[in-house]
N, C-alpha and C positions, 0 to 999 in steps of 0.2 A: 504493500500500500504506500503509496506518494506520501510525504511528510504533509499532508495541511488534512484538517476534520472538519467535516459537518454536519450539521446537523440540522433536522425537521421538528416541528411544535407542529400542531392542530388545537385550536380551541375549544374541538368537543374530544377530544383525547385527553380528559383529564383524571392525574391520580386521587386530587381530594380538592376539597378547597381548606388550605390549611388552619388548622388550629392555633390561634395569636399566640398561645401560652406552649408551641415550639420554641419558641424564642426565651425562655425562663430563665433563671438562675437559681442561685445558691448560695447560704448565709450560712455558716457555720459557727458555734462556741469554739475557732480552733486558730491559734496564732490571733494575726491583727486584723481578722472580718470583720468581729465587730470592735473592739475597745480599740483607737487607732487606726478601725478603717472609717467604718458609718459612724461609730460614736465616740465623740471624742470629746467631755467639757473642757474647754478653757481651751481649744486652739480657738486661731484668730477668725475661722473660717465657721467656728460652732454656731448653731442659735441658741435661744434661750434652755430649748431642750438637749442642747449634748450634740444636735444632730451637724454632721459635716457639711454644710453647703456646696463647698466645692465637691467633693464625691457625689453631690447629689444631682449636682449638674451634669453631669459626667453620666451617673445611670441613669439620667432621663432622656439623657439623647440615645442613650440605647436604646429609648422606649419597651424595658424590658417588663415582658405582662404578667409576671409570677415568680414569686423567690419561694425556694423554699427552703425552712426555718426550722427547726435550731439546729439540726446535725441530721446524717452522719452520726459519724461512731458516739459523738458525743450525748446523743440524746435518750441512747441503752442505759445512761446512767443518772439523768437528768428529773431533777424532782419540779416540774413547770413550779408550782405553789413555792418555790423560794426565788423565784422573778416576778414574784406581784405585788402590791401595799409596800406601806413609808420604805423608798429605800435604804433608809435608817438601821430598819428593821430583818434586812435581809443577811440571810448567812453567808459566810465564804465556804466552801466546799472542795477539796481534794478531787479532780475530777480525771479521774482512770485512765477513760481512752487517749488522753493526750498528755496525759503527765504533765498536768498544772495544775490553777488555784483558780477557781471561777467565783468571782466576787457580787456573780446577779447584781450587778449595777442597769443592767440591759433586758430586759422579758419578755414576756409575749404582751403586755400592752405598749411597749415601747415599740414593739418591733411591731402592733399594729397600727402605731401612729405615724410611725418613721414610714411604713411604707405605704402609704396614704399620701404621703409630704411626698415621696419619690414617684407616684403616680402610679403604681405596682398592686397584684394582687399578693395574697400570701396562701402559700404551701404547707402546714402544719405538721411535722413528723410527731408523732405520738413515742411514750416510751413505751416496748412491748420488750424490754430486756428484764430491768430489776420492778417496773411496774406491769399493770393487766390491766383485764375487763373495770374494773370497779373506775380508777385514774382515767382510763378511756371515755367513758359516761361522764364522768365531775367536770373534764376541760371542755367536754362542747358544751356542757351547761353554762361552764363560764363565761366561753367564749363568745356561745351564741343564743341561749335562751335568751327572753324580752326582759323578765325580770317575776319575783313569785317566790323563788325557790331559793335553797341557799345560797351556793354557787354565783348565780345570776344577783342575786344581791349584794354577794361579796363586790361582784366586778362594781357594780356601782355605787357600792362605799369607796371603791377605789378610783372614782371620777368616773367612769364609762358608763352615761346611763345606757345609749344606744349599744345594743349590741355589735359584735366587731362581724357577725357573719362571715365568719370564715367557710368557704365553698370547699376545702378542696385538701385533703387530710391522708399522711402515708400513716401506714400501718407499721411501724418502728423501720430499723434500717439495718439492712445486710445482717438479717436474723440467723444465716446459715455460717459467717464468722468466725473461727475460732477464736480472732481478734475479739469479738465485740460481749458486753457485758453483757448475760445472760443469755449468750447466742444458744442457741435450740434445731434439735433436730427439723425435718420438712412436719413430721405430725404434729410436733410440740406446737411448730410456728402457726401451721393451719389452724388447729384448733384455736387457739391463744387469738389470732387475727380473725377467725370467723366470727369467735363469742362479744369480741370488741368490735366487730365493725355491726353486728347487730342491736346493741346498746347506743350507739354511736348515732343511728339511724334514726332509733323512737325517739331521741331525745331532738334530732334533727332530720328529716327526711330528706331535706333537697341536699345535703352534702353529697361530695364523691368520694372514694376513696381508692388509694392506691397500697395494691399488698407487693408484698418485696417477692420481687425475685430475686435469683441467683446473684451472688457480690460479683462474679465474674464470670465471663464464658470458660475460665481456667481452671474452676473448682469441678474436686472430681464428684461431686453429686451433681453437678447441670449436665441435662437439663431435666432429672429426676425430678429434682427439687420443684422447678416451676409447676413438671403434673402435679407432683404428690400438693403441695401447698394450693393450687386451683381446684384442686379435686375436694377441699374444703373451703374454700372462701368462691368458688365461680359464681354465683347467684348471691353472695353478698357486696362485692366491688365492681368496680368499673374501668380498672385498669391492675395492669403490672408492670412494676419499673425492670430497668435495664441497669447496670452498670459498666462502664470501659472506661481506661483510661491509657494512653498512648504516648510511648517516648523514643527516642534515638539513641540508646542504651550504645550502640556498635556505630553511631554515628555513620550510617550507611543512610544518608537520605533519597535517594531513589528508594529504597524499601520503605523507609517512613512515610512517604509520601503517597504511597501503597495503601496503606492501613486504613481508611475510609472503604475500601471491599471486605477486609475484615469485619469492619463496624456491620457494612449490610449485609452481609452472613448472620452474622450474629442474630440480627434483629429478623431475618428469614427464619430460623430456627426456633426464635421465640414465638415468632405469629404461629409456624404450624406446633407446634405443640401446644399453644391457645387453640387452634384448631379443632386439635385431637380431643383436648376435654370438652372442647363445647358438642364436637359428635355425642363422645359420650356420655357426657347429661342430656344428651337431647335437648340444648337447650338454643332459644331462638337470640342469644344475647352474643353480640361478637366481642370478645375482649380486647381494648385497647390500649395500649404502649406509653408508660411515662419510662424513657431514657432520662432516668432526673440525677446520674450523677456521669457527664462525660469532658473529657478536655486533654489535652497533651499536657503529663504532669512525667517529670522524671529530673528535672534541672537541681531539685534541693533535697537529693536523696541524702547527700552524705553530708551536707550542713545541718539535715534533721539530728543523726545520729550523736552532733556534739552539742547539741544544746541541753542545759543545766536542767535538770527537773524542779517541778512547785515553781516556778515563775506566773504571775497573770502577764496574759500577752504578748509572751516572746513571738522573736520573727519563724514562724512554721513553713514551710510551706509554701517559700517566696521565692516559688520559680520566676525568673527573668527571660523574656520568653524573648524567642528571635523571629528574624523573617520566614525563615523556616518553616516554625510554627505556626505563624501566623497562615502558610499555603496548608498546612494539616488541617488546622483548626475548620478555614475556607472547604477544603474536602469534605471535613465530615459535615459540616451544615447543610452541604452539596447531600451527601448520602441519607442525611434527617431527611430532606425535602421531600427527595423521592423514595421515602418510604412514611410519605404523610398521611398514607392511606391509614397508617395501623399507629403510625409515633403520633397519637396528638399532643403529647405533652414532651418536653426536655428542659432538664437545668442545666446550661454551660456552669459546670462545678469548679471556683466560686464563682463569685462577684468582687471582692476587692483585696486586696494583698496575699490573700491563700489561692493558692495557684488560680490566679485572676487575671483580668483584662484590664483594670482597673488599681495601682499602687500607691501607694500616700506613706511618705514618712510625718512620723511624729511631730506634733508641732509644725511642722512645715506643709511643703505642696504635695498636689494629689497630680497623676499623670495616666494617660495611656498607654497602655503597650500596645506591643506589635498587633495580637490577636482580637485586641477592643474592634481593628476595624473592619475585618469581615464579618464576624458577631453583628457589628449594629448596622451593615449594608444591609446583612440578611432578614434583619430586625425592621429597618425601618422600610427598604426596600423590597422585601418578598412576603407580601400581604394581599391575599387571594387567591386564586387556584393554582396550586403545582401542575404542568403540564409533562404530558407523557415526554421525556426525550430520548429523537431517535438521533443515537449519535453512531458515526465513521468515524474513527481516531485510528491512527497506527499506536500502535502497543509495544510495551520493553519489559521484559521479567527481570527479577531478581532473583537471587538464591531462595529466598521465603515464599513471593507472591509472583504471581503468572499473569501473562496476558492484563497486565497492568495500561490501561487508556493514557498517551499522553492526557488527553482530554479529559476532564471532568468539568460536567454543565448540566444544569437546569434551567426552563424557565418557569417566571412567574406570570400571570397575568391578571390583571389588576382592573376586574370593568369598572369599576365607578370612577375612575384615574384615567382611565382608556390609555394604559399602559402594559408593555411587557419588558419585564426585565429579566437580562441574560447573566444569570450569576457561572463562570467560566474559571478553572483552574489551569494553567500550563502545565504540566508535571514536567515537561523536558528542561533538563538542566542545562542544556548550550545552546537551545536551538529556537528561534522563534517558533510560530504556529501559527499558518494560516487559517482563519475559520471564515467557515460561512455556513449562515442559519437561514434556512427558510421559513418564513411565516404567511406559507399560503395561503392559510385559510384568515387573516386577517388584514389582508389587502393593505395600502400603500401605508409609510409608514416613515418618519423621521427620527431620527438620532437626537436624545436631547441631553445626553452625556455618554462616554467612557470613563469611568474612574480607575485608575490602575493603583493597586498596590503591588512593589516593587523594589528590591534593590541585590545589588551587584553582590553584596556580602549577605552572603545567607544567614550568617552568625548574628547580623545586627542587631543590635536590640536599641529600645528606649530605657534611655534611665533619668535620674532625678536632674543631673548635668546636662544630659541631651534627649531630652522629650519628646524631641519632634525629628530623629533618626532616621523612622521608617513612620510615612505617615503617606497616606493616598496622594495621589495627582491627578489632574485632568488632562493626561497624555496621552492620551487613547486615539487609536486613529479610525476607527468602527465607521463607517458609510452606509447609507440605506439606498437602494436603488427599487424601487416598488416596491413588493412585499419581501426582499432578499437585503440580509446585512452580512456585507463582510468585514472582519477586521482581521488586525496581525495583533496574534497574543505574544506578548514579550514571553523570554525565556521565564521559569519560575517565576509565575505573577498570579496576581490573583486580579480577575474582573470584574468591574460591574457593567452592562449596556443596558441602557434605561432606552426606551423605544416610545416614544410618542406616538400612538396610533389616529387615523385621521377619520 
């Protein structure tokens, strides 16, 4: 096959119209997510509440539709009721999964006022390690009944008269763990997440809930675990999460760049064995997909290992991410999209200084990384229906992965915008790529940007001295000739073609 790819969209060849809350995140009790990232009193940037203005500028141009709160490993060991009333009043606590001191200066009414102020909905993980059924019923009472009962009354001796309505609740995290505090067999978890999402329910009905699946596609119970666990919660929830996460361990990046096929394996394997259970309950409900913990994380492996235990808010998990990453990151949102049919929900796992898009030192400035800005192209940019793509690319193997697409692309298409945008990866590392996309079926059509991320050192990153390193450009050379656009993809770039339709 000749070096250049293309590709075909149809307007009625579509795989969903996506779900806003693909585009999520993730707040963690872990390093500086929160104390030092979102909340910080006394920087110069805080409001009256603690909260960081500039971070919060920052996650609003993400436009990101859903965090979700408080952990991760951290929330197997989490007692929500020492994050609420005077925080005078609140204990310090030895907190396990990460070997520190959690001071509950930060809670679930703060985090549901902060993300209110951020424009955001909120994800709630329940604890189903060292708590259960009983703790399950008391937080959405608190959370969300009107008010009557105790729970619901506490909250509003606590200033909250209106309830926080929280939509949208995981059933504890990476239950199957050995890491994780009170981690549980597939029956233990089943049972334990069935009896709690059915209290869960009576006490609220329009909630949704999300049961864990498998912590990785590595563990050797997946994808047991997923049956056996749906085989008791299928007819109680509405989804099951994903987890992955992806590094350059061997620093072979034509393989990293790869790993976005991985991801939709992965997530092929979860639908059909969703499948399989829903054959066999007979049941008429299709289960769907929260990916709520993914991102290229490997940069602060062995910075973790030297850090002091019982600190509040050491630096965890402050991978510094390069351009590199930033074409990964680009990939797999590429591979979320077109598997939007089944992923309605993802958290890019974090949101700020824990392997995030978004860093802030203490006291000082907040900044973007590399990967903040195909996150928020895809964010702001890919809102409406995923379309089928039929792509031509020549291919390159590596020792790991096969038949690897120079090419990776979707498009979006956006009618009340009467817009299609062509989110496009290079994968070749020396060589440009000619593309051309036809958009037959939606007639003439103007170019109203190319956005290119891009740069010559793959290694580059942004940091607190140089911010703005690797940051987009309008260097794009993308032309529309009727309904056909062609452009030259630079070498390892990442794109956006935003398409005016007439």
């Amino acid at each position: 096959m000749s070096h250049q790819a293309k590709m075909i969209v149809d307007k009625d060849f579509v795989i969903s119209r996506i779900d806003d809350r693909i585009y999520g995140s993730f707040i963690e009790h872990l390093g500086r997510a929160v104390y030092g990232g979102i909340y910080e009193p006394g920087h110069p940037a805080a409001d009256e509440r603690g909260f960081r203005k500039d971070v919060l500028s920052l996650i609003q141009t993400l436009r990101v539709p859903i965090i979700r709160y408080p952990g991760g490993n951290f929330v197997s060991g989490y007692d929500w009721k020492d994050g609420i009333g005077p925080k005078d009043q609140r204990p310090s606590r030895l907190e396990l999964a990460w070997r520190t001191v959690e001071p509950n200066q930060f809670g679930l009414n703060e985090f549901v006022e902060w993300s209110r102020t951020a424009g955001t909905n909120v994800m709630w993980a329940i604890n189903l390690g060292t708590h259960g059924v009983d703790e399950a019923r008391n937080i959405v009472e608190y959370a969300n009944h009107v008010s009557g009962s105790y729970w619901s009354d506490l909250r509003i001796s606590h200033g909250y008269r209106q309830p926080h309505a929280i939509k949208t609740w995981c059933l504890g995290n990476e239950m199957d763990g050995p890491w994780q505090i009170g981690a549980k067999t597939a029956v233990e978890y089943g049972r334990v997440a069935a009896e709690s999402a059915k209290v869960m329910k009576w006490v609220d009905p329009s909630i949704e809930l999300v049961a864990c699946g498998s912590s990785g596609k590595g563990m050797a119970t997946y994808p047991e675990w997923e049956a056996t666990v749906l085989d008791h919660t299928y007819e109680h929830v509405e989804f099951l999460s994903l987890h992955s996460y992806y590094g350059n361990h061997d620093n072979d990046t034509a393989t990293f760049l790869g790993r976005s096929l991985e991801m939709e394996d992965f997530i092929r394997s979860v639908v059909a064995t969703c499948d399989y259970m829903k054959a066999k309950k007979r049941s008429n409900k299709k289960m769907q997909l929260s990916f709520d913990e993914w991102n290229v994380w490997f940069h602060s492996n062995d910075a973790d290992k030297k850090i002091e235990p019982w600190q509040i808010a050491p630096p965890q998990l402050e991978d510094v991410y390069t351009m590199e990453d930033a074409l990964v990151v680009g990939c797999l949102l590429i591979a979320l999209l077109k598997n939007s049919d089944r992923v309605r929900m993802a958290c890019l796992a974090q949101l700020v200084n824990v392997i995030a898009p978004i860093m802030t030192e203490n006291g000082g400035q907040a900044w973007a990384q590399t990967i903040f800005y195909p996150y928020m192209h895809a964010s702001v940019y890919g809102r409406g229906q995923a379309l089928v793509p039929l792509v031509q690319s020549p291919k390159y193997d590596t020792k790991d992965i096969t038949d690897i697409p120079y090419l990776e692309s979707i498009a979006v298409y956006d009618e009340q915008a009467m817009e299609v945008t062509i989110f496009a990866v290079n994968r070749d590392l020396t060589n440009s790529l000619p593309l051309e996309v036809d958009l037959r079926s939606f007639g003439a059509c103007d170019i109203l940007e190319h956005i290119v991320l891009q740069n010559d050192n793959l290694k580059a990153t942004n940091t607190a001295s140089e911010p703005n390193r690797v940051t987009p450009k309008m260097t794009g050379n993308a032309t529309a000739d009727g309904s056909k656009i062609n452009a030259t993809l630079g070498k390892a770039s990442w794109n956006v073609i935003r398409v005016r339709l007439h």
